[in-house]
C-alpha positions in Angstrom: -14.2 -28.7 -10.7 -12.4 -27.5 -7.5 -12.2 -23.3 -7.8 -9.4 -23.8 -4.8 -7.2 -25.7 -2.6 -6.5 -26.6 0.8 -3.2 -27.2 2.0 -3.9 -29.0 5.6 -0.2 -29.5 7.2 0.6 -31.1 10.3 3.6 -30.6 12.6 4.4 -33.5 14.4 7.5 -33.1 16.9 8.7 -34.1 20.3 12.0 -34.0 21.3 14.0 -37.3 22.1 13.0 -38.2 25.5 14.4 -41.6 26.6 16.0 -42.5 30.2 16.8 -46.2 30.2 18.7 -45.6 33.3 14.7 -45.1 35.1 12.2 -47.5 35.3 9.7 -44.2 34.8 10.9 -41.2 33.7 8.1 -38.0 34.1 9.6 -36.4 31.0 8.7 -39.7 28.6 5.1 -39.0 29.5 5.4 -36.4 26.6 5.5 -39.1 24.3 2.9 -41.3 26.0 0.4 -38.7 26.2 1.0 -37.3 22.5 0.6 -41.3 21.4 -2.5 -41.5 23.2 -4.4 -38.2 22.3 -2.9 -36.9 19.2 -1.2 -39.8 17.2 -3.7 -42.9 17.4 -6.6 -40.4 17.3 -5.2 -39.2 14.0 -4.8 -42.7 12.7 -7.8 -43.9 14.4 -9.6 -40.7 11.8 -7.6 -41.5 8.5 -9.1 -45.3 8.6 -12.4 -44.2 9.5 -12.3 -41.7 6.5 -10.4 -44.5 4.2 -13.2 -46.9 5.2 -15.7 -44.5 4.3 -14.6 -43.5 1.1 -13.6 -40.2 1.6 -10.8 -39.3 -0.6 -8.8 -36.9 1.8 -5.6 -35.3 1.2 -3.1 -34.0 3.9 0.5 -33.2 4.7 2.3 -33.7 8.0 6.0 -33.9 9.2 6.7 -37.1 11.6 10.4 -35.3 13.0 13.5 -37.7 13.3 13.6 -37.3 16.9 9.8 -38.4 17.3 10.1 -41.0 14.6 13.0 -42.6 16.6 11.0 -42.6 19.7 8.0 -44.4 17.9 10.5 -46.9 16.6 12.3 -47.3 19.6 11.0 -50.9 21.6 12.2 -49.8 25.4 9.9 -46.6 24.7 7.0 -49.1 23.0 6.7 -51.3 25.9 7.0 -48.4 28.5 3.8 -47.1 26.6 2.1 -50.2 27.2 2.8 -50.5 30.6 1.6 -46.4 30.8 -1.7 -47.4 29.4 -2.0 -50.1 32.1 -1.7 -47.6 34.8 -4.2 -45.6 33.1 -6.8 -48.4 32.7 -6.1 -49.1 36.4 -6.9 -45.8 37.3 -10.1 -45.2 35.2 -11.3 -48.9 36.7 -10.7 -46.9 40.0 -12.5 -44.2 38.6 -15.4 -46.1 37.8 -16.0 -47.0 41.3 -14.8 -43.6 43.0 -18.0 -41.8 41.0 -20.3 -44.9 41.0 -22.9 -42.4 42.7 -22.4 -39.4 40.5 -24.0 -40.3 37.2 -22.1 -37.4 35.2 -18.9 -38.0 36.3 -19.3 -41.6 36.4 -20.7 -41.6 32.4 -16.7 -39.6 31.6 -14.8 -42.2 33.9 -16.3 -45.0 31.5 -15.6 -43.1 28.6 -11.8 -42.8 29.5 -12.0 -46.2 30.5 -12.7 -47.5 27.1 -10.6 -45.0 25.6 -7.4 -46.5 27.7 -8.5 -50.1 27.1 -9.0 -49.1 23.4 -5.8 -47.6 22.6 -3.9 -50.1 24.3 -5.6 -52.9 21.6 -5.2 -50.6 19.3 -1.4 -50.0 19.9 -0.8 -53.2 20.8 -2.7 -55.6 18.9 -3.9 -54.1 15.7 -0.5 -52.4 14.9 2.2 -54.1 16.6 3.2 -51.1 18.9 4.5 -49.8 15.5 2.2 -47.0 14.8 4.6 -45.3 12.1 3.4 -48.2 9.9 -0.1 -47.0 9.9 1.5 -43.8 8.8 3.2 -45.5 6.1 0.5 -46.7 4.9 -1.0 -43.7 4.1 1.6 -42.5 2.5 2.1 -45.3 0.4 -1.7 -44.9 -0.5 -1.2 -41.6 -1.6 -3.4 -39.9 0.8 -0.7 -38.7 3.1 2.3 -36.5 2.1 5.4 -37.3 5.1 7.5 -34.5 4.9 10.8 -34.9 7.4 12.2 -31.7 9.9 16.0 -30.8 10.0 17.8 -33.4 12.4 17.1 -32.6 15.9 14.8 -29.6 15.2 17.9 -27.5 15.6 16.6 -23.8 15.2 18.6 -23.2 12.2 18.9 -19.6 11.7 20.6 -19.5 15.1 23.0 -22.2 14.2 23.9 -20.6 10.8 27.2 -19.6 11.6 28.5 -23.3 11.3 27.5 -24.1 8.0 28.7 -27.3 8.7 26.4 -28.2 11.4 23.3 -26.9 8.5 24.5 -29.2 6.4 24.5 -32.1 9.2 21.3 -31.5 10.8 19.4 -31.7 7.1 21.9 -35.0 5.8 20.6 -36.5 9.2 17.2 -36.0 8.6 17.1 -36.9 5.2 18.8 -40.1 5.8 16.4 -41.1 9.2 13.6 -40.0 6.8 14.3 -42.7 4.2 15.5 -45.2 7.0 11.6 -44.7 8.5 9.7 -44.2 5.4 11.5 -46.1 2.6 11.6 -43.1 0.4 13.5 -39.5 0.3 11.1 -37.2 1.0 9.9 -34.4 -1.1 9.9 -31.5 1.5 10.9 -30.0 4.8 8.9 -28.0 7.4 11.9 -26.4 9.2 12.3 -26.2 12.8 10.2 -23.7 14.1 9.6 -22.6 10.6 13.2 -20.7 10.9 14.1 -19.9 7.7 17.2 -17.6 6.7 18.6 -15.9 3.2 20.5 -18.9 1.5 19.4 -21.7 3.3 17.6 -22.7 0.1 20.8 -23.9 -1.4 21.4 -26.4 1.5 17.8 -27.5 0.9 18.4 -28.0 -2.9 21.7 -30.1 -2.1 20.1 -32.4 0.2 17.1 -33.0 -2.7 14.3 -31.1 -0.6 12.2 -29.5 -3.4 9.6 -27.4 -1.0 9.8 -25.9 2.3 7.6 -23.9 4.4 7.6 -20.0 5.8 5.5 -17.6 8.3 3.2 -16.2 6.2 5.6 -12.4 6.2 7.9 -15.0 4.6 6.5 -14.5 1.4 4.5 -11.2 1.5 8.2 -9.2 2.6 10.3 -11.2 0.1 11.7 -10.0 -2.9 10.1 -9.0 -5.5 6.7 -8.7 -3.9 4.9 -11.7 -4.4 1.6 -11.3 -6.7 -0.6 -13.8 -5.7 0.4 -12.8 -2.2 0.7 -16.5 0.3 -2.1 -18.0 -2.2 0.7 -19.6 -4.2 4.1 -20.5 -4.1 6.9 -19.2 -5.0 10.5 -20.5 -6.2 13.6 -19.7 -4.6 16.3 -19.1 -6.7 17.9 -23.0 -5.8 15.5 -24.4 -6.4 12.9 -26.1 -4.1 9.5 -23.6 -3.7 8.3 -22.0 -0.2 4.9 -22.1 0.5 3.5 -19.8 3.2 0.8 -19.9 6.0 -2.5 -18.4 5.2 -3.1 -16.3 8.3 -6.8 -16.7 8.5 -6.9 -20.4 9.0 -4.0 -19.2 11.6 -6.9 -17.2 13.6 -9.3 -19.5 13.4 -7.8 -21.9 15.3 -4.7 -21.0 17.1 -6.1 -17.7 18.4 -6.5 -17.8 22.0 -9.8 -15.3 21.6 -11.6 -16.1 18.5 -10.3 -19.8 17.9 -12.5 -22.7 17.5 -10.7 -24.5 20.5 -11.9 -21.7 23.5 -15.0 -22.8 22.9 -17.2 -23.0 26.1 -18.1 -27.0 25.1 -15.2 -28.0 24.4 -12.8 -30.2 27.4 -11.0 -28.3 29.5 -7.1 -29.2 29.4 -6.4 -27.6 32.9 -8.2 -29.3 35.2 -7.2 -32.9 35.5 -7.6 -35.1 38.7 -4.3 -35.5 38.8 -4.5 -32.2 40.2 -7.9 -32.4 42.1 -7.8 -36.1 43.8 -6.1 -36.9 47.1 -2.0 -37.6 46.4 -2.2 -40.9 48.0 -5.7 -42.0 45.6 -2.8 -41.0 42.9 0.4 -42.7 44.3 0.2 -45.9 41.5 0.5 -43.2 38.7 2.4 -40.4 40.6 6.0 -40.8 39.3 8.2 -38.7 42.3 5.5 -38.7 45.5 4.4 -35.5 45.9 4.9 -34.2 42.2 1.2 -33.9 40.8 0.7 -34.1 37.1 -1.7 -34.9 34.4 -3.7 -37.7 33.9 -5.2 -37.3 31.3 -9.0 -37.7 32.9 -10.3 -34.6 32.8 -14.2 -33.9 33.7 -14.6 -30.7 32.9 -15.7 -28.1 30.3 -14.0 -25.1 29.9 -17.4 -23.2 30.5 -16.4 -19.5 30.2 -14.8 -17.1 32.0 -16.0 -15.7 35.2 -18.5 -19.2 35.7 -18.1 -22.0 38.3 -17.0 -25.2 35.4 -19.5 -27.3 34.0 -19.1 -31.6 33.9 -18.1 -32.3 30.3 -20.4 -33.2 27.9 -18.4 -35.3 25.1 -21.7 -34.8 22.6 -22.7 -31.7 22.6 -18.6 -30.8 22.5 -18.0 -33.5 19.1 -21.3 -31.9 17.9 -19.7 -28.5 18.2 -16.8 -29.5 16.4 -19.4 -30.3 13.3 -20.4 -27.1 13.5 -17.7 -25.4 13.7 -15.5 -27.7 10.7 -18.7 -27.0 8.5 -17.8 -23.0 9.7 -14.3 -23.9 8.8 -15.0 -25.0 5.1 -17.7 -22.7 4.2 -15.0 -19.5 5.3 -12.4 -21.4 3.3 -14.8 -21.8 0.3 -16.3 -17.4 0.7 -12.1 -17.0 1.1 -11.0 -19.3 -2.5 -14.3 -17.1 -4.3 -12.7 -13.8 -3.6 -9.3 -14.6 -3.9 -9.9 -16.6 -7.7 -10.9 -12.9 -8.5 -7.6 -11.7 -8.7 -5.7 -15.2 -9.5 -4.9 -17.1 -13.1 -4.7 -20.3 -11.0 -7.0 -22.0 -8.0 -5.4 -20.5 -4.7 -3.7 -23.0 -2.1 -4.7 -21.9 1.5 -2.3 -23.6 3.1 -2.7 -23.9 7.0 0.1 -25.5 9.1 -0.7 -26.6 12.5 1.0 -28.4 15.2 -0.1 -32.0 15.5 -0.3 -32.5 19.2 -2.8 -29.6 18.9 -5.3 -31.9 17.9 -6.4 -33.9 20.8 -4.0 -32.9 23.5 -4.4 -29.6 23.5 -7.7 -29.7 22.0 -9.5 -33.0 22.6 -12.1 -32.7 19.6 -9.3 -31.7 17.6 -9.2 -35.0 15.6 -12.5 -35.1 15.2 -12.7 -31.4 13.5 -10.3 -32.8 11.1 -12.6 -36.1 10.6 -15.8 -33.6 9.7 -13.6 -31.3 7.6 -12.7 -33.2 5.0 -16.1 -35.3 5.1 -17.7 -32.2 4.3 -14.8 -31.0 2.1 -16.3 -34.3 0.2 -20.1 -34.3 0.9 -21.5 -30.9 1.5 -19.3 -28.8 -1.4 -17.4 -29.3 -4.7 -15.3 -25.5 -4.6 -12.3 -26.6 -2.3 -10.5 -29.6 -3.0 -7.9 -31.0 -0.4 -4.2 -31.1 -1.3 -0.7 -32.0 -0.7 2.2 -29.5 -1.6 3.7 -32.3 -4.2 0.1 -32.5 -5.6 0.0 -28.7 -6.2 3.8 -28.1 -7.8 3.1 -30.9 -10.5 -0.4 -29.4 -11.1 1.3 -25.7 -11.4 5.2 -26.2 -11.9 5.9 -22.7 -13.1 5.6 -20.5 -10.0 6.9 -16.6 -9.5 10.5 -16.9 -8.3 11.2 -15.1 -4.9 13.6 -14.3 -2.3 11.5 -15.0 0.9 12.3 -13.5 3.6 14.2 -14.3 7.5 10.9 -16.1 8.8 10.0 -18.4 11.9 6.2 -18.6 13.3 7.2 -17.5 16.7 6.6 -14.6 18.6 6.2 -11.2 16.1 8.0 -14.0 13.3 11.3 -13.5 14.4 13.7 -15.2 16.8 13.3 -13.7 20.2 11.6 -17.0 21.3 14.9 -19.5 21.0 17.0 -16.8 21.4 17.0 -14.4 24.2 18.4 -13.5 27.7 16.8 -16.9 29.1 18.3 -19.2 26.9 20.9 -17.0 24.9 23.8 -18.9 26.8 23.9 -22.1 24.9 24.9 -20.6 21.7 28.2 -20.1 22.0 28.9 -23.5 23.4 27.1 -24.9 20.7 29.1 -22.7 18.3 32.4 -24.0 19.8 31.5 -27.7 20.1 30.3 -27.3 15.9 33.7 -26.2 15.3 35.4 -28.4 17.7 33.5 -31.6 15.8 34.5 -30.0 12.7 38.0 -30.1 13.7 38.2 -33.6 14.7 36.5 -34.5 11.5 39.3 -33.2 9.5 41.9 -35.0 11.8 40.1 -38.2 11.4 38.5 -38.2 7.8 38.5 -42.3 8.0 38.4 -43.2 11.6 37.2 -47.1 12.5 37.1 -48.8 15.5 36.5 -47.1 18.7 37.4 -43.9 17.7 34.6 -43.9 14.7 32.2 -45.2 17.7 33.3 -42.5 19.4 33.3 -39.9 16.8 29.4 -40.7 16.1 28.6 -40.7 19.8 29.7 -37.2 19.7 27.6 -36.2 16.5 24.7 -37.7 18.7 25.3 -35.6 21.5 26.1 -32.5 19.7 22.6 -33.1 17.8 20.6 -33.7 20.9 21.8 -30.5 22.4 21.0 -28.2 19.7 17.9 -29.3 19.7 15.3 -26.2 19.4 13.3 -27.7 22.5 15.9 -26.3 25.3 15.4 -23.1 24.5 12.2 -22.7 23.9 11.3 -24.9 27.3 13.7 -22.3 28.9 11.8 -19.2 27.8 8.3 -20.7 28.3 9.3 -21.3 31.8 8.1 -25.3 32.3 10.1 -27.5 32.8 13.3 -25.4 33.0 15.3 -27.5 34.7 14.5 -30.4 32.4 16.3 -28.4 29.8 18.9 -26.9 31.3 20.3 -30.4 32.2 19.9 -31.8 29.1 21.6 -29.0 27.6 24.5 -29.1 29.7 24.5 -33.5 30.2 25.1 -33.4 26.3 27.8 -30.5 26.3 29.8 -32.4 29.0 29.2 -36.3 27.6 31.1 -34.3 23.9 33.7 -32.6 25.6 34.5 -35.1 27.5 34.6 -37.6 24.5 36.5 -34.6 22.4 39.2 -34.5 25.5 39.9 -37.7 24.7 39.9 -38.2 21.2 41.6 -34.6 20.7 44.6 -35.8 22.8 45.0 -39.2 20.9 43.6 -41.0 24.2 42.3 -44.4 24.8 38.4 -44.8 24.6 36.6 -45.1 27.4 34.3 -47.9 26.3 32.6 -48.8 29.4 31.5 -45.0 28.9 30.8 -44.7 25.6 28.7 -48.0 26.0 26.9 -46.0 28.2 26.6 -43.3 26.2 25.4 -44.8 23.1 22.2 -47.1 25.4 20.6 -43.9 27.2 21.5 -41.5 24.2 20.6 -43.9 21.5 19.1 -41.3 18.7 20.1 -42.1 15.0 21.4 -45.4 14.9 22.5 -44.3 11.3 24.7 -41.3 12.2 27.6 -40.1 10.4 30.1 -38.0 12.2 31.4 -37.3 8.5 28.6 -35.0 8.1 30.3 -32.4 10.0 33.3 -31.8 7.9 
């Protein structure tokens, strides 16, 4: 009988991404790479495990904004067409390194990879991968779990209650419209959590949510199983908080599994080494170099010239180091049942994309943990949060505390002197929506078009992605303009419909095909 339990979470999120109005648009390549390294890698590991019997167990939120994108068929076939590129430039790969037997053993690897994911996006799943995912949860074996709206950072957009209120109805209802069912919990943007915010949570029929690990350990009264169980919040739904040595293991940038000296490096792509014009067919703007995704490189150490990549010593070092991963978790579940009445739940969020874009032998970590979670011990037994509060329903009640996992836990990532200017116009376009809300409680026709348009927009600019691209310092511009495009397409719509003007409709037509998120919006939500 398991002694403890592991809480494996995934964090799946992109922002919406989609520019009709381009034949190629750099900033969709988000999505494509994510689909190719992260998402079908993941999928491609959950049937190898389902076909081999292992009984696995895992959480993960698939976002609105992402599960729109994976639904959306201009995106789907733009993928395709992506992977085709790809293909074409591994085939010319293939010949370029003909002569240099290490390099030319990786070009054939990402050959097959390309042609591989484009059967098995095309073919075996329809170019509807968020069925596979369905699947899984329908099977049990996969816990969905949905993210507020837009991944608005919420404890910066608290002081419109109203726009709370909407970004979690929104997600709840594009949970259900994707996944056939409500779901059971939320990982909240960023992990931003605030005093009260339960209550929103419990109206919208979330019954768990997630904190920072100081979430839990500076709540109120101090917890006393510490982050090794989870507490209930006053309203209702329970808060379970990361375990902050699973954290270190592997998100540390010193000590974490990924650094490894055998694993792929992620920096050094020919897209960056290889003559521009050798790169024009995949280059989208000439002269703008960016990632490939054929990489031939280890990442070797510091202070040494790199090393070719060697994809089996690197997948037999992710063996090693998941069979690490389990034996620390099964030493940590021994000392903590010490001090516990009930097996403790190490819970240990990550984001998804970590696993294979970031780190390329991500997915298979996760494919050796949980076979030898099943094989090679019988102390730790994998499990959803749903799993846990119906095997332990009674629970210390807490307070948890402000909480996001961003820099020292707080909010100086989304908010600060590099992004703090889009607050207030976010502020006034809540309670401008708000307004018109009230002066059109029943609106049809043009004006209800109209009136969800600018829910759409207002969403898409509060998304948490802005600021946190503005602060990192990529792709700045990118989110600056988005920002501001959205501001202007709502005001301009609230001019309008403020005024008791005619709709535009050759606009709002416009509109509604390039910013096409939530087909199922509600401006009523703002009221």
């Amino acid at each position: 009988m398991a002694t403890g339990y592991l809480g494996l979470f995934l964090h799946a999120h992109l922002p919406f991404v989609r520019h009709p109005e381009n034949r190629r648009h750099l900033e969709e390549d988000w999505l494509f790479e994510a689909i190719t390294e992260t998402y079908i890698p993941l999928l491609d590991v959950f049937n190898r495990l389902d076909g081999e019997g292992v009984p696995f167990r895992l959480a993960m939120s698939i976002t609105p904004p992402l599960a729109e994108m994976l639904a959306d068929p201009l995106l789907r076939a733009r993928y395709v067409e992506h992977l085709d590129h790809l293909i074409e430039l591994s085939r010319k790969e293939l010949t370029r390194t003909q002569f240099v037997p290490q390099f030319h053993d990786l070009a054939r690897m990402y050959h097959d990879k390309f042609t591989w994911c484009r059967r098995f996006f095309d073919e075996w799943y329809g170019r509807d991968l968020l069925s596979g995912f369905r699947h899984y949860q329908d099977s049990g074996k996969l816990e969905i779990v949905t993210c507020n709206g837009t991944h608005g950072f919420l404890p910066a957009l608290r002081e419109n209650p109203q726009t709370v209120r909407a970004q979690l109805k929104q997600a709840v209802r594009s949970h259900k419209r994707h996944f056939g069912k409500a779901p059971n919990g939320i990982w909240l943007a960023e992990c931003g959590y605030y005093e009260g915010l339960e209550e929103e949570l419990a109206r919208n029929g979330i019954g768990y949510f997630f904190t920072d690990t100081h979430g839990i350990l500076f709540g109120a009264p101090p917890p006393r199983f510490g982050v090794y169980a989870p507490v209930i919040t006053h309203a209702g739904p329970a808060c379970f908080a990361r375990d902050p040595e699973t954290s270190r293991a592997v998100w540390s940038a010193e000590t974490g599994y990924p650094g490894d000296p055998d694993y792929r490096e992620f920096y050094r792509d020919i897209g960056h080494d290889l003559d521009e014009e050798y790169l024009r067919d995949i280059q989208h703007i000439p002269g703008l170099r960016t990632n490939t995704g054929i990489k031939y490189y280890r990442i070797t150490g510091k202070g040494k010239p790199q090393q070719p990549y060697n994809p089996r010593a690197a997948f037999h070092k992710a063996s090693i180091h998941a069979g690490e991963f389990v034996e620390n978790r099964r030493r940590q579940v021994e000392w903590l049942g010490r001090f516990m009445d009930r097996p403790p739940m190490i819970v240990a969020p990550y984001d998804a994309e970590l696993f294979g874009h970031w780190w390329y032998e991500g997915p298979e970590f996760l494919y050796f943990v949980f076979k030898k979670l099943h094989f090679d011990q019988s102390d730790i037994e994998p499990l959803r949060p749903s799993d846990y509060l119906e095997r332990h329903p009674v629970n210390q009640k807490q307070q948890p505390a402000f909480s996001t996992w961003g820099h020292l836990g707080y909010g100086d990532v989304w908010v600060n002197p590099s992004n703090d200017w889009i607050y207030p116009h976010l502020h006034a376009a809540a309670d401008q929506m708000r307004d018109l809300v009230h002066r059109y409680p029943d609106a049809w026709g043009d004006y209800k078009r109209a009136l969800n348009q600018m829910a759409r927009e207002l969403f898409l600019a509060q998304s948490s992605d802005w600021a946190f691209i503005m602060r990192t310092g990529t792709s700045v511009e990118y989110a600056v303009q988005r920002t501001k495009e959205h501001l202007v397409a709502f005001q301009h719509l609230h001019s309008i419909l403020s005024a008791g003007g005619t709709v535009p409709m050759e606009e709002l037509e416009a509109l509604e095909a390039r910013n096409s998120v939530f087909p199922d919006v509600d401006y009523k939500d703002f009221a």
